[in-house]
C-alpha positions as CSV (number, residue, x, y, z in Angstrom):
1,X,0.0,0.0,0.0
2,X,1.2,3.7,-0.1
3,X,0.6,6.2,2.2
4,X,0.9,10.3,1.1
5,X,2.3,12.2,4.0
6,X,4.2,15.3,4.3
7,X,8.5,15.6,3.1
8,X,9.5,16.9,6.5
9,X,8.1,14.1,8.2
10,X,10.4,11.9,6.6
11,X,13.2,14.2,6.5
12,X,17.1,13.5,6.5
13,X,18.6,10.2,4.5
14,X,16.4,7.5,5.9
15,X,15.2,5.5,2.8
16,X,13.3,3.0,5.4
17,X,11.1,3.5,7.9
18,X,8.9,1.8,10.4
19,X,4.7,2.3,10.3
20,X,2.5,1.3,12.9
21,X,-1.0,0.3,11.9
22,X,-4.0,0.8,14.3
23,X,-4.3,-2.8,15.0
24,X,-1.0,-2.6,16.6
25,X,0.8,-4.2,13.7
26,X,4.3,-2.6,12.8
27,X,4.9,-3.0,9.1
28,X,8.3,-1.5,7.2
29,X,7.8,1.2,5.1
30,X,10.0,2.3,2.1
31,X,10.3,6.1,0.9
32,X,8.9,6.0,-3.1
33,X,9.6,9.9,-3.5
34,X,9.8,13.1,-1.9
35,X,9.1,16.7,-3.0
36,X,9.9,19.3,-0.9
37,X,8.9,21.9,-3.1
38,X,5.1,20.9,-2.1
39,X,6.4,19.1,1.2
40,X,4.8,16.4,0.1
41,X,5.9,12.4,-0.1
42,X,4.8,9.0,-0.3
43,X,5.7,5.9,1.3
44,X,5.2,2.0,0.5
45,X,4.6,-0.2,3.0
46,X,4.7,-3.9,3.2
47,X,0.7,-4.8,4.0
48,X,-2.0,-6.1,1.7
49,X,-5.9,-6.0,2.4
50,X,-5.4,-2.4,4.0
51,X,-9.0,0.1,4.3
52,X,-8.1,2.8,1.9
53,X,-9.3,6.2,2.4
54,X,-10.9,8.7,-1.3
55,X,-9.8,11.2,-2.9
56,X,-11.8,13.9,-2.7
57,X,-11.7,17.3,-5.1
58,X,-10.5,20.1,-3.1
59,X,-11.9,22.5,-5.4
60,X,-15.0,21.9,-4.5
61,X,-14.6,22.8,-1.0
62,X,-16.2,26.2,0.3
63,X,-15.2,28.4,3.5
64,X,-17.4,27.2,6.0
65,X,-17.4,23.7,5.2
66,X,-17.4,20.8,8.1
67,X,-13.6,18.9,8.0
68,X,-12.0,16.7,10.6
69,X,-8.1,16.4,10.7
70,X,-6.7,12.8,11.6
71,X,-3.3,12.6,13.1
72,X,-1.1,12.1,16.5
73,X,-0.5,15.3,17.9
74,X,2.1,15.1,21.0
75,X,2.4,11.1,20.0
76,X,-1.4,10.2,20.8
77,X,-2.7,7.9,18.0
78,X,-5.6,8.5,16.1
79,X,-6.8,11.8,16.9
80,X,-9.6,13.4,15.6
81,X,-10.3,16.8,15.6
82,X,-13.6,18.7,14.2
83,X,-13.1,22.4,12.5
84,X,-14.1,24.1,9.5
85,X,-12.5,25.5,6.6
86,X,-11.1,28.7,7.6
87,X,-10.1,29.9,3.7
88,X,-9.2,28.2,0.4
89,X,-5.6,28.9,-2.0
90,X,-3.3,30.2,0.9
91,X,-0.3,31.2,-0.4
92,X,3.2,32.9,0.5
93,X,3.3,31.1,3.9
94,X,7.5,30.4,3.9
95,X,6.2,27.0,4.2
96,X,6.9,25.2,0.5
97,X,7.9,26.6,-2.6
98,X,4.7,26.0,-4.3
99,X,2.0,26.5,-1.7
100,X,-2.0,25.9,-2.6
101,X,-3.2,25.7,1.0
102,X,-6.3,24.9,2.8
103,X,-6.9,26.9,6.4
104,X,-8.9,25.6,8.8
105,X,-9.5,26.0,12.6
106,X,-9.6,22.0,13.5
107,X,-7.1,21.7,15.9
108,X,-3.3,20.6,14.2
109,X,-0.4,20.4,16.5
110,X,2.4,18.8,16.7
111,X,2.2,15.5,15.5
112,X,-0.5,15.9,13.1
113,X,1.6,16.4,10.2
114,X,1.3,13.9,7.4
115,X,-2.6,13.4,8.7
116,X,-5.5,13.6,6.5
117,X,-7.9,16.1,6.2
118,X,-11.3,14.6,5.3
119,X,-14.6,16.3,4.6
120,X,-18.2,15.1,6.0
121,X,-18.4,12.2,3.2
122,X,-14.5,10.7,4.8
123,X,-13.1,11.4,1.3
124,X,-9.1,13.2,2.0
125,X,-9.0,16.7,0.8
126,X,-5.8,17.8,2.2
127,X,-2.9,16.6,3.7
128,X,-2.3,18.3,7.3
129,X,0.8,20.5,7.2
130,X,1.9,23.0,9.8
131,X,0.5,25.3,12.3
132,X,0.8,29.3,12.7
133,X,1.7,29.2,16.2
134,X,4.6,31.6,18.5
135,X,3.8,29.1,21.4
136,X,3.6,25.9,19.7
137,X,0.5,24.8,20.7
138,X,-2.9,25.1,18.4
139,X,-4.6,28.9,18.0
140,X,-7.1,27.6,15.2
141,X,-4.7,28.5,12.6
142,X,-3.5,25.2,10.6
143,X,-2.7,24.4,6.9
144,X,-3.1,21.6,4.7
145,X,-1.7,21.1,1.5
146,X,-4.6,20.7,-1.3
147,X,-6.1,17.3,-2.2
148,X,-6.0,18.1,-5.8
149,X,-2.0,19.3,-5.3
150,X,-1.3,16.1,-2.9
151,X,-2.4,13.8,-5.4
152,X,-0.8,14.9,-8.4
153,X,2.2,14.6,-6.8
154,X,1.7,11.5,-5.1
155,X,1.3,10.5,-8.8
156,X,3.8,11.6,-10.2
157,X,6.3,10.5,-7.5
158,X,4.9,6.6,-7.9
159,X,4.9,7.0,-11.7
160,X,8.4,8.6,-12.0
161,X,10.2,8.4,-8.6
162,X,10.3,12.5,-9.1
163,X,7.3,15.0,-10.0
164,X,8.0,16.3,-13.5
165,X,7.7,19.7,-13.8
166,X,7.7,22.4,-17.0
167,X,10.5,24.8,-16.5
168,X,12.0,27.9,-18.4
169,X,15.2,27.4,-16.5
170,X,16.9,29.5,-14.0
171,X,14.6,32.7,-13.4
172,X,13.8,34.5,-10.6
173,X,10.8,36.3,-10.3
174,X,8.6,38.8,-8.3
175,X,5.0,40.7,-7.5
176,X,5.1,43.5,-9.5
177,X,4.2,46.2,-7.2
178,X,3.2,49.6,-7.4
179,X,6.4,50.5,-6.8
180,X,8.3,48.9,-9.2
181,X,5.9,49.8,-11.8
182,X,6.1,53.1,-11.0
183,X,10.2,52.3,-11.7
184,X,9.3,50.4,-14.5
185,X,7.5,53.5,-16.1
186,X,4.3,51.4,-16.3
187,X,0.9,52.2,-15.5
188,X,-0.3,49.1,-13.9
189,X,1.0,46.9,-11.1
190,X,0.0,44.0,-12.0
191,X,1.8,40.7,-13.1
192,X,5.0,38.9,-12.5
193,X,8.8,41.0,-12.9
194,X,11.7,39.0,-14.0
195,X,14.0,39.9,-11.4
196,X,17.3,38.0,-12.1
197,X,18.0,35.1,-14.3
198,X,20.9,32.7,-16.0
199,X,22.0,33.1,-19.4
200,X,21.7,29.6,-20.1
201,X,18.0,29.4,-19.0
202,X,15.5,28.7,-21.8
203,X,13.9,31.7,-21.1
204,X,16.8,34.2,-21.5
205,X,17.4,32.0,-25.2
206,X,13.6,33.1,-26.0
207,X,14.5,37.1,-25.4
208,X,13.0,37.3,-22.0
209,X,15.2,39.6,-20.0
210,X,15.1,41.1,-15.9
211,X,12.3,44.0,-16.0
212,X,10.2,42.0,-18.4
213,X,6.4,41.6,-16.7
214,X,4.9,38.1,-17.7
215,X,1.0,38.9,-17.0
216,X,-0.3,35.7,-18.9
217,X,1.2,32.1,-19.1
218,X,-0.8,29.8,-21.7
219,X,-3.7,31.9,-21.7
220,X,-4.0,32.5,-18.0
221,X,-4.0,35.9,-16.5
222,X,-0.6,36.5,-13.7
223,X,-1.5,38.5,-11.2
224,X,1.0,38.0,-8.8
225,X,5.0,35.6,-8.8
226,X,3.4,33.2,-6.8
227,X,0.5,32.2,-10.0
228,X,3.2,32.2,-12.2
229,X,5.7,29.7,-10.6
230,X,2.3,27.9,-9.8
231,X,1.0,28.0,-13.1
232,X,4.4,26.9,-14.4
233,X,5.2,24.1,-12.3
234,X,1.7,22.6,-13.4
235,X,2.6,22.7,-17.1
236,X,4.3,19.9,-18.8
């Protein structure tokens, strides 16, 4: 069976690892992949005949909505805590390169991460995360990495060993803010500003140079750097 859970759970250069199973059975677990630019990987482990939990579609979640996050906070197995979804497509936490997270008020603390989130029908819709916390403990502010993110990955990692990504090559880039628009001598702030970049990247090949603003990608509008490396990363 595999099991999704988070990259920093499994941190470090252990390639095997230990599960223990609610029936008290330990099993031995092998690392398929990792991801830490979505903190996301996924581990085999040796059991057949194991109760597997949906998929849901994150994007059909709405603020407000009933979850319950699964986990062992502070080492106590099989926790369940009841919360709701807080707010949808949280972004520029610090806590992944590519973040597409899910906020919700159910109790997460220390432990949890790696748990499921589930909705009312028991189907996962996000992967419990991290906390926003200066003591520690929980303050109803906890993240979860997307359903639709988690299992793309967690495909792509089984399939490959590696989630493929599209890429322009080395380019750095930022919000364009009013700021730098007004440096820019443009009359509206929004989009993504190529900030720095290699002169072997694909993109510099192509004539893209720093102070260029990239406002669509395939069609999409960019409103912001964080869409862009999103939108980017999803492409083949």
């Amino acid at each position: 069976g595999y099991v999704v859970t988070n990259n920093h759970v499994v941190a470090g250069n252990v390639r095997e690892i230990t599960a223990g199973l609610p029936d008290k059975r330990e099993v031995k677990g092998q690392i398929v992949g990792r991801d830490p630019m979505t903190d996301i990987a996924v581990i085999k482990i040796n059991a057949r005949n194991l109760p597997v939990l949906p998929w849901g579609d994150s994007s059909k979640l709405k603020v407000g909505q009933w979850v319950l996050a699964i986990g062992s906070p502070f080492r106590l197995n099989q926790t369940v805590t009841l919360g709701i979804v807080s707010a949808l497509g949280r972004t520029g936490m610090g806590l992944a390169d590519y973040e597409d997270f899910i906020q919700t008020d159910a109790a997460i603390n220390p432990g949890n991460s790696g748990g499921g989130l589930l909705d009312a029908r028991g189907d996962v819709i996000g992967i419990n995360t991290a906390i926003l916390s200066e003591t520690g403990g929980n303050l109803g502010v906890g993240f979860a990495v997307s359903s639709n993110l988690a299992h793309r990955i967690a495909q792509d990692l089984i399939k490959y060993g590696e989630v493929r990504r599209g890429s322009i090559g080395a380019v750095n880039v930022q919000t364009l803010t009013p700021e730098i628009a007004e440096q820019l001598g443009l009359s509206h702030a929004s989009g993504a500003v190529v900030v720095g970049m290699t002169r072997t990247s694909a993109a510099f090949q192509a004539g893209i140079q720093p102070g260029d603003v990239i406002v669509s990608f395939n069609g999409k509008n960019v409103d912001t750097g964080e869409q862009f490396t999103k939108l980017l990363a999803d492409a083949r």
